[in-house]
VOPAGU-2260 file (C-alpha; in pm, 1 decimal, decimal comma):
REM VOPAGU-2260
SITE   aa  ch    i         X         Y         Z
SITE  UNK   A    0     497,2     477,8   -2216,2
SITE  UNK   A    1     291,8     299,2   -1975,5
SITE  UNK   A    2     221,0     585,1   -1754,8
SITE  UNK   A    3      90,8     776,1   -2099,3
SITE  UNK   A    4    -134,8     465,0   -2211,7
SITE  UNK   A    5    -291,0     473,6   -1852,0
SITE  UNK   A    6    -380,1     894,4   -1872,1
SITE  UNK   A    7    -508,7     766,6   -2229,7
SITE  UNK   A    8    -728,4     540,8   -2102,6
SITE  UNK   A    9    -848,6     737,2   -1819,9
SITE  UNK   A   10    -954,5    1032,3   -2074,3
SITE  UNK   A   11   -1125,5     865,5   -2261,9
SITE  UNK   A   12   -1326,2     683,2   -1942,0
SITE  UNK   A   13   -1426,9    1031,9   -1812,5
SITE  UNK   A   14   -1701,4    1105,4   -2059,3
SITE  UNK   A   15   -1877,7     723,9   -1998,5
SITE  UNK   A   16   -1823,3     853,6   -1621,0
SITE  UNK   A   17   -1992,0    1190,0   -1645,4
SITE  UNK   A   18   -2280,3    1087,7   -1812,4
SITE  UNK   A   19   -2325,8     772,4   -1559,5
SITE  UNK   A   20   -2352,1    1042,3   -1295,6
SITE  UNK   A   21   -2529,8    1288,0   -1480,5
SITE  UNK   A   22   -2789,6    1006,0   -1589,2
SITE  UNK   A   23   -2827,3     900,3   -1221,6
SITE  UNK   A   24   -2838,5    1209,9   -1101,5
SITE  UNK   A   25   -3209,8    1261,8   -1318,2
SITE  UNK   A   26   -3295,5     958,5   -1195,8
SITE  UNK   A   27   -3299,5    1005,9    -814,2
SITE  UNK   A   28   -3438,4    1336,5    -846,0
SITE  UNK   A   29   -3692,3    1430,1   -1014,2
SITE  UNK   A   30   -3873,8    1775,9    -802,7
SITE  UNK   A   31   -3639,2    1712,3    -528,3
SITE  UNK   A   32   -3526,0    1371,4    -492,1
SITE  UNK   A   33   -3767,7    1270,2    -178,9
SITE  UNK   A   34   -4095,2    1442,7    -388,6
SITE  UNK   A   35   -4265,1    1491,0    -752,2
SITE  UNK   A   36   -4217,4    1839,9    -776,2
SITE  UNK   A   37   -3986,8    1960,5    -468,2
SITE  UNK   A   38   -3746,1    2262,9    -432,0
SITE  UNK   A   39   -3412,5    2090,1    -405,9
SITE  UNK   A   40   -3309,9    1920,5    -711,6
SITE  UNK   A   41   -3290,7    2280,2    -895,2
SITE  UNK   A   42   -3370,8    2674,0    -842,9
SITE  UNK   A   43   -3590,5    2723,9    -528,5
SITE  UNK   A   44   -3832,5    2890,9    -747,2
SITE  UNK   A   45   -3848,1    2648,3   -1030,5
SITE  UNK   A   46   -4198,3    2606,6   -1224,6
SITE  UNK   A   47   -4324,4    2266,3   -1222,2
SITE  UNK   A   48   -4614,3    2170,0   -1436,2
SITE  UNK   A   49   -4907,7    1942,8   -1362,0
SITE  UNK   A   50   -5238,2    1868,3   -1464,9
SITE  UNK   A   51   -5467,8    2102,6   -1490,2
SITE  UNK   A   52   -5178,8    2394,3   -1610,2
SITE  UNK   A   53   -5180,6    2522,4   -1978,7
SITE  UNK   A   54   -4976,6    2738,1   -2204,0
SITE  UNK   A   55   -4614,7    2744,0   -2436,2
SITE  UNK   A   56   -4437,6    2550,8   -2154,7
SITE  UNK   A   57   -4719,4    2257,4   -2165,0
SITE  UNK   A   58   -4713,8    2250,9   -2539,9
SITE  UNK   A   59   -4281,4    2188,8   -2494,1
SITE  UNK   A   60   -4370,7    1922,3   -2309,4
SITE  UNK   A   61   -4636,1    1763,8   -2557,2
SITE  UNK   A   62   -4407,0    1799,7   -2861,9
SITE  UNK   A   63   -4137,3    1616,4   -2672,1
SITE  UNK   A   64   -4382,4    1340,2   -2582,0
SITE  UNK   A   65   -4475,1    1306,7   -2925,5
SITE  UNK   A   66   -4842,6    1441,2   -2850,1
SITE  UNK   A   67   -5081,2    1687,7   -2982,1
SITE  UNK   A   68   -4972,8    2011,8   -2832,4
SITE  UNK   A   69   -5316,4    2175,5   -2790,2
SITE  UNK   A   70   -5099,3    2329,5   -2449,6
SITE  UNK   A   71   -5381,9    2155,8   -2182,2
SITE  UNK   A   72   -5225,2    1938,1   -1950,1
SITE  UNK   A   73   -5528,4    1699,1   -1945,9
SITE  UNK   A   74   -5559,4    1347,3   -1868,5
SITE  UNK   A   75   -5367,3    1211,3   -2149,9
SITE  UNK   A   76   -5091,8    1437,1   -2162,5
SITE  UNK   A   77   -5056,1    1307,8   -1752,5
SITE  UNK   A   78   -5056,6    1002,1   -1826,5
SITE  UNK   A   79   -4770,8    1000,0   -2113,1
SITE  UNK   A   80   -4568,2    1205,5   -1876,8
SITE  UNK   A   81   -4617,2     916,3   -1604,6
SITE  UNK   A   82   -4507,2     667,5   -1910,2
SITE  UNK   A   83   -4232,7     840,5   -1980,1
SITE  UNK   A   84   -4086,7     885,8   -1637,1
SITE  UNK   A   85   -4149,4     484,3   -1599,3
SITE  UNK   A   86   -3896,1     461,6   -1899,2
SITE  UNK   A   87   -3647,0     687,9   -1727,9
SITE  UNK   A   88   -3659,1     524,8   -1437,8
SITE  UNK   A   89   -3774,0     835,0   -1271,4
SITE  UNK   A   90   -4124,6     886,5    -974,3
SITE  UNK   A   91   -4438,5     834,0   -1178,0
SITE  UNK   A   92   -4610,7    1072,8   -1040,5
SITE  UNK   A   93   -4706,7    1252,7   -1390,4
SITE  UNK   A   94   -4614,6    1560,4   -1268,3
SITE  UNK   A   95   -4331,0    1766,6   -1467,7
SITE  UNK   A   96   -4036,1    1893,3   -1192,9
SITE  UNK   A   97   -3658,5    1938,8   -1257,2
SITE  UNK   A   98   -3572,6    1615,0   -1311,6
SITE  UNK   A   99   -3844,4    1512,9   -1541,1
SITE  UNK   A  100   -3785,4    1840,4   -1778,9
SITE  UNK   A  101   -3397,6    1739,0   -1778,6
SITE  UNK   A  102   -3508,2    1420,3   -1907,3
SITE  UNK   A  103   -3719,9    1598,2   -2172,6
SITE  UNK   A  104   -3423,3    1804,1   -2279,2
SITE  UNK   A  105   -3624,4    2130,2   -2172,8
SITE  UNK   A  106   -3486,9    2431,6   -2080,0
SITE  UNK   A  107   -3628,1    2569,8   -1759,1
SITE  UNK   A  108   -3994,3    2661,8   -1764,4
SITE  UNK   A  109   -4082,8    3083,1   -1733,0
SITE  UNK   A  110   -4384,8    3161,6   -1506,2
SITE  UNK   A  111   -4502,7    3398,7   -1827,5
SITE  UNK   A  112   -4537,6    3050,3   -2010,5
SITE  UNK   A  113   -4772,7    2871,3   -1785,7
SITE  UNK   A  114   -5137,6    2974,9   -1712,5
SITE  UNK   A  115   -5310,7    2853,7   -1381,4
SITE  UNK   A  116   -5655,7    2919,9   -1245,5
SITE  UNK   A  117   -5704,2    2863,3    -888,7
SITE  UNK   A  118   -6085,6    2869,8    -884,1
SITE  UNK   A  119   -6251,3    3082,7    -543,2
SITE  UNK   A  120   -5852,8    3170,4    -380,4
SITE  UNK   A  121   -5764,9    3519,8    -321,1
SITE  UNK   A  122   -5492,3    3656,1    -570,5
SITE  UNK   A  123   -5303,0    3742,6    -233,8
SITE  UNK   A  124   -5295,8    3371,9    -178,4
SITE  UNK   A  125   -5209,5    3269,7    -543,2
SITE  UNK   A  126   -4921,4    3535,2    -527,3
SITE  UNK   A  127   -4819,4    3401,8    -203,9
SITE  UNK   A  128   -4802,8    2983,8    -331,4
SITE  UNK   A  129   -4598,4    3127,9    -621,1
SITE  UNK   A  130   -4348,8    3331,6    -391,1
SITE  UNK   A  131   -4277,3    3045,9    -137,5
SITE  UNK   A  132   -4298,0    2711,0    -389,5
SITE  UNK   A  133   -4365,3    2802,4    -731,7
SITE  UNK   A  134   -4764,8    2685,1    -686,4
SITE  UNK   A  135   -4605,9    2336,2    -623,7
SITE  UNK   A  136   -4781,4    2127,6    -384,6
SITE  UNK   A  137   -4541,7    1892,3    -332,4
SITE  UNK   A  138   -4259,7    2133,3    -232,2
SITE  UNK   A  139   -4018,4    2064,4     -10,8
SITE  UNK   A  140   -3768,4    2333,3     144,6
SITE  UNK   A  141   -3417,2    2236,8     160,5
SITE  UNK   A  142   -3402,7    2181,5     510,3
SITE  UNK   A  143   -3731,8    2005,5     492,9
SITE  UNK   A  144   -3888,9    2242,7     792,1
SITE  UNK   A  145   -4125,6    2398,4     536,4
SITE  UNK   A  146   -4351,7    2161,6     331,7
SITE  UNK   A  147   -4637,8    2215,7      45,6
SITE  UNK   A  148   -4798,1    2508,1    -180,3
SITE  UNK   A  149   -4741,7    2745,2     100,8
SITE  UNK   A  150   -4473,7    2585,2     247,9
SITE  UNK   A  151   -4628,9    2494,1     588,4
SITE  UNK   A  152   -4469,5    2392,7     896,4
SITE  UNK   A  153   -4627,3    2042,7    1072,3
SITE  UNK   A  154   -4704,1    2240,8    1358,0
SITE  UNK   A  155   -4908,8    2575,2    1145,7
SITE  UNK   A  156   -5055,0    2218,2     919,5
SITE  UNK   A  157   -5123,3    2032,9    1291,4
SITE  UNK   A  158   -5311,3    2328,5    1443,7
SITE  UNK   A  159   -5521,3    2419,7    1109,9
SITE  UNK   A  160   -5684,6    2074,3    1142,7
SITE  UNK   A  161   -5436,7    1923,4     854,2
SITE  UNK   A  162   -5332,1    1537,8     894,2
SITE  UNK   A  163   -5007,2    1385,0     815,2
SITE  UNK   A  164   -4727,4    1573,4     548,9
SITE  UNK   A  165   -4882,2    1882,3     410,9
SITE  UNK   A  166   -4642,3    1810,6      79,0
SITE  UNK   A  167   -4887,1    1495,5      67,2
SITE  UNK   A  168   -5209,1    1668,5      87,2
SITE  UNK   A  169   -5401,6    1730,1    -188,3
SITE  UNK   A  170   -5343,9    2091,3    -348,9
SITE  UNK   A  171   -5718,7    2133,5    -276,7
SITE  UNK   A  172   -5670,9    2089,2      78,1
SITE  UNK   A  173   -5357,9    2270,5      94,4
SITE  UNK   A  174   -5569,6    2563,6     -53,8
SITE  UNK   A  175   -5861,0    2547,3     181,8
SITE  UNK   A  176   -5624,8    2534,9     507,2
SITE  UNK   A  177   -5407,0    2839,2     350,8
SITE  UNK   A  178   -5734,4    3048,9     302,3
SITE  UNK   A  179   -5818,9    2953,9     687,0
SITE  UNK   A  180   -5481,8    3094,9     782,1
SITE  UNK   A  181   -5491,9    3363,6     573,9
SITE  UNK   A  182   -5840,7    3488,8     678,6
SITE  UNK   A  183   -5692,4    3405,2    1065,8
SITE  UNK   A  184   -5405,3    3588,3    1048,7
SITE  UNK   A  185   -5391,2    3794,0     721,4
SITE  UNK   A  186   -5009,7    3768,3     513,0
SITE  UNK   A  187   -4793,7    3714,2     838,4
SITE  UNK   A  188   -4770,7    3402,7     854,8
SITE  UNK   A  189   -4566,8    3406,9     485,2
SITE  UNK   A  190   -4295,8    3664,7     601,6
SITE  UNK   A  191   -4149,9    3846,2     274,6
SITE  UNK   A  192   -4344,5    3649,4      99,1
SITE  UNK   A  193   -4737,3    3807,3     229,5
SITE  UNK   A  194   -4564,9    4114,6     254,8
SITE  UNK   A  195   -4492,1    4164,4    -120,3
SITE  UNK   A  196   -4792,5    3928,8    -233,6
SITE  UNK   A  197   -5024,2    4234,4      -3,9
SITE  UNK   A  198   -4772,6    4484,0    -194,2
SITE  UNK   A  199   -4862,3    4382,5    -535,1
């Protein structure tokens, strides 16, 4: 009998136990674990929203913040997403990666659902940020060796005149030393990535 009573009380601990891990798992990662909207806490091509995106997937996360889902991720829909990850315990960095949509309850987001302008970039080069990281500026590859929008190496980011992590570099910057690149060395540099971008 007590050998039943302990299997008992051991099922019925596993569900508390689960959703500990589950629970911290959200918590340490949210678009990556070490950034805001990284590759390794879920698919290596994950969409991650951020200000200045619009569409279906922005108006999911609105409705879920209890906000008017006019599908602009403006200002105030930022800042509410920086609130909420404060609450979870999560980066406030008001950006929307794996972790943070988990914590929404949200499915994961399409690419046909989210609408980005990238004002005076080549479409090669917008093709190219969405083949290596998703458009994510933050991204990290899993063995960290590739970092940013277009997934730079320190050396490439060293020898284009970039300073410090190219993951921490504005997306503005990360844009203007891509276009140098690109209009250096053409699609390249990118691998399977330029070569299907130039293909498409």
């Amino acid at each position: 009998m007590r050998h039943k009573a302990v299997a008992i009380a051991l099922s019925l601990a596993a569900p508390t136990v689960c959703a500990l891990a589950v629970d911290a798992g959200i918590a340490a990662a949210d678009g990556g674990g070490t950034t805001s909207g990284g590759l390794s806490a879920g698919s290596p091509h994950e969409v991650v929203l951020r200000r200045g995106d619009r569409g279906p997937a922005v108006k999911r996360v609105q409705r879920k913040l209890h906000r008017e889902a006019d599908g602009l991720f403006g200002r105030a829909t930022e800042r509410a997403v920086r609130g909420f990850q404060r609450r979870k315990g999560l980066e406030p960095d008001g950006v929307v990666g794996p972790g943070t949509r988990r914590a929404l309850h949200l499915r994961p987001f399409s690419r046909a659902s989210v609408y980005r302008r990238r004002i005076g970039l080549p479409r090669v080069l917008r093709l190219i940020a969405e083949c290596e990281s998703g458009g994510d500026p933050h991204a990290l590859s899993r063995d960290g060796r590739y970092r940013g929008k277009y997934q730079f190496t320190r050396a490439t980011w060293e020898r284009l005149g970039g300073e410090g992590d190219p993951d921490s570099a504005s997306e503005r910057l990360q844009d203007k030393l891509a276009l140098k690149l690109y209009r250096a060395e053409g699609v390249s540099p990118w691998g399977a990535c330029g070569r299907s971008a130039s293909g498409a």
